[in-house]
N, C-alpha and C positions, 0 to 999 in steps of 0.2 A: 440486544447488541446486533450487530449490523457486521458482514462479512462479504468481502469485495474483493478486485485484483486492486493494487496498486495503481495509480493512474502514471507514475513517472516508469518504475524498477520493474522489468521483467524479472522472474522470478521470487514474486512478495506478494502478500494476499495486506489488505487494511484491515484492521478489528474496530470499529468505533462505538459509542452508544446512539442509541434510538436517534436523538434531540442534535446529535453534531453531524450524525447521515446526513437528517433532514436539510440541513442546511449547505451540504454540498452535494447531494442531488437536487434542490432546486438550483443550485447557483449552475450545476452540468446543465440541467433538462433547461434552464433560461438562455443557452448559446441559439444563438441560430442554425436550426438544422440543416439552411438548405447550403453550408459549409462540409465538403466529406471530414477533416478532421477533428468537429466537432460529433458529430454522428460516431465517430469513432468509438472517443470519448466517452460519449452516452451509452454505445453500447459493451463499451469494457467495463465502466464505472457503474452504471443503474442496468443495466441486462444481466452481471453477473451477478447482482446484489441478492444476499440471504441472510434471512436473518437467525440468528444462534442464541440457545438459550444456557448459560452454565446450569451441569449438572447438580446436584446433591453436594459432592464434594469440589465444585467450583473452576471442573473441567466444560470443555465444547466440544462439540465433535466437527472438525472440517470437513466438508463435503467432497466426496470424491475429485468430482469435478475440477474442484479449485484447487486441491493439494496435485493435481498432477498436473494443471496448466502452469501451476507456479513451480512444478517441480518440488516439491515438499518431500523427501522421502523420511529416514528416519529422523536423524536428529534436528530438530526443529530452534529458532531460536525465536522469544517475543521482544521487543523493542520500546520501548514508550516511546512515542516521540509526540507529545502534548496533548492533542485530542486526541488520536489513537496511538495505534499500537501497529506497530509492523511486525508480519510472521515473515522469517526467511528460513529457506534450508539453511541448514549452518554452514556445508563446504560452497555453497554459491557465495552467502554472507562473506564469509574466509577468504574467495578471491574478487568483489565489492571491492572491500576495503583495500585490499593491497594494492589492485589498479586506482582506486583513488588517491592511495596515501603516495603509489606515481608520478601521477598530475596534477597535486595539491596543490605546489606552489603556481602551474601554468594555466590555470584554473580559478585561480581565487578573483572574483569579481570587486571592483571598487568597493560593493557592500561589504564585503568579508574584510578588505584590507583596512576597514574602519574600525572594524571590532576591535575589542580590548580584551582579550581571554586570557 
């Protein structure tokens, strides 16, 4: 597994496997570098990347580095969200959400107002 900052959410680390990394570090590393917010990218997304292995009992250990750029401290929350997994701290998560659930409605793109939920 593969462990990263989130490329949208400050404060979020990504969890992925091997095989779904792969295929968004090449799609990162295929932007044109000589773009600075490309380069950015590359180096938030493929510079912070480690790879993590579950323990015995089917824990990881996050690396210092990344639980304190994302701000991780204790309580931690994981998230599926299809091919990975998002880590947030829980009191960042807690106000995410609230400032979203804010500007949901001023927010929602044509694509969203087409969904059916």
């Amino acid at each position: 597994m593969v462990l990263t900052y989130s490329a949208f959410d400050s404060g979020s680390l990504w969890l992925q496997s091997e095989k779904a990394w792969q295929r968004v570090r090449d799609d990162v590393m295929a932007l044109p570098n000589f773009n600075a917010s490309h380069r950015a990218l590359q180096r938030r997304l493929v510079g912070s990347a480690t790879a993590v292995e579950p323990d015995g009992s089917g824990r990881i250990l996050l690396p210092a580095s990344l639980r304190q750029v994302a701000g991780l401290e204790k309580r931690v929350l994981l998230l599926g969200m299809d091919k990975r997994f998002e880590i947030w701290d829980e009191d960042t998560l807690n106000a995410k959400r609230a400032e979203e659930a804010s500007n949901l409605d001023a927010q929602a793109s044509e694509d969203m107002e087409r969904l059916v939920l």
